[in-house]
C-alpha positions as semicolon CSV with decimal commas, in nm:
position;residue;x (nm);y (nm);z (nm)
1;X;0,000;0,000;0,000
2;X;0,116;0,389;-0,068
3;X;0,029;0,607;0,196
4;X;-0,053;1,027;0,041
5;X;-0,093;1,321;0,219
6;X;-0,194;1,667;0,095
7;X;-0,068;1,952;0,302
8;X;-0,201;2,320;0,184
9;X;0,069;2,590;0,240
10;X;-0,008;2,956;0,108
11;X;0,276;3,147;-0,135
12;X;0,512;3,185;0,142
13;X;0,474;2,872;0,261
14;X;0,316;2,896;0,568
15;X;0,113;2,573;0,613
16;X;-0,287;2,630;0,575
17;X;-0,395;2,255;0,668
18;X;-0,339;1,885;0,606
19;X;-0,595;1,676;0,437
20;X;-0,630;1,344;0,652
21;X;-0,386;1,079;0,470
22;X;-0,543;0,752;0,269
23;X;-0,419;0,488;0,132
24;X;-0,469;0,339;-0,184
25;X;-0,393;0,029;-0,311
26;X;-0,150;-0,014;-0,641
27;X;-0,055;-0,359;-0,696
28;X;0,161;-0,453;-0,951
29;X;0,278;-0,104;-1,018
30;X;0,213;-0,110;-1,364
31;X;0,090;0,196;-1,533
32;X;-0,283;0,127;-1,624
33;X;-0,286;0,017;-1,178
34;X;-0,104;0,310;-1,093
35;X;-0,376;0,516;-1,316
36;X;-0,671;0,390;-1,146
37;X;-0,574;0,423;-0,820
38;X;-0,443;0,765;-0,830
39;X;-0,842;0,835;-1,010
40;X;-1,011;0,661;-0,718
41;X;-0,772;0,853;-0,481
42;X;-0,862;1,182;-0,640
43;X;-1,253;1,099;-0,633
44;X;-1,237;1,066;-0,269
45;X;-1,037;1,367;-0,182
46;X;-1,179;1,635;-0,429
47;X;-1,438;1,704;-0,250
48;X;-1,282;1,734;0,043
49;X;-1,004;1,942;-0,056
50;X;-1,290;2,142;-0,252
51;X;-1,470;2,224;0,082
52;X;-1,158;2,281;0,252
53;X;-1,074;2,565;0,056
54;X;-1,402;2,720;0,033
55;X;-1,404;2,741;0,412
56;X;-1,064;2,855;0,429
57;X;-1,194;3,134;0,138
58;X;-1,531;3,204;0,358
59;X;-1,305;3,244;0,713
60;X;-1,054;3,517;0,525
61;X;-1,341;3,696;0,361
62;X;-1,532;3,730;0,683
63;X;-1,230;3,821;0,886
64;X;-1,100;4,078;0,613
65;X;-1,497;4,181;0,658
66;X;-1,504;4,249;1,027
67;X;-1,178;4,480;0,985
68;X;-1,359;4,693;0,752
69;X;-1,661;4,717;0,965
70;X;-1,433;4,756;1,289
């Protein structure tokens, strides 16, 4: 098994968040297996890394918000 992790880190590289780690299954390593399994993995963790950043986008806009207001 391969484990992956996704970290997000902004332009200076300052680390934003870490996606929880899966593992995926490869088998053989040959190509086509490798293909497949880095698909599957990115079906599971789109989403996820989708609504990550959209709440990470929604807590800056609201903070940048408040220090208008205040």
């Amino acid at each position: 098994m391969v484990k992956i992790e996704i970290t997000l880190k902004d332009e200076q590289g300052k680390k934003l968040g870490q996606l929880p780690s899966k593992e995926i299954e490869i088998g053989s390593y040959h190509l086509d297996e490798i293909e497949k399994s880095v698909e599957k993995l990115r079906k599971e963790m789109l989403p996820e890394l989708t609504r990550y950043l959209l709440e990470e986008g929604q807590r800056q806009f609201t903070e940048e918000k408040k220090k208008r207001v205040g």
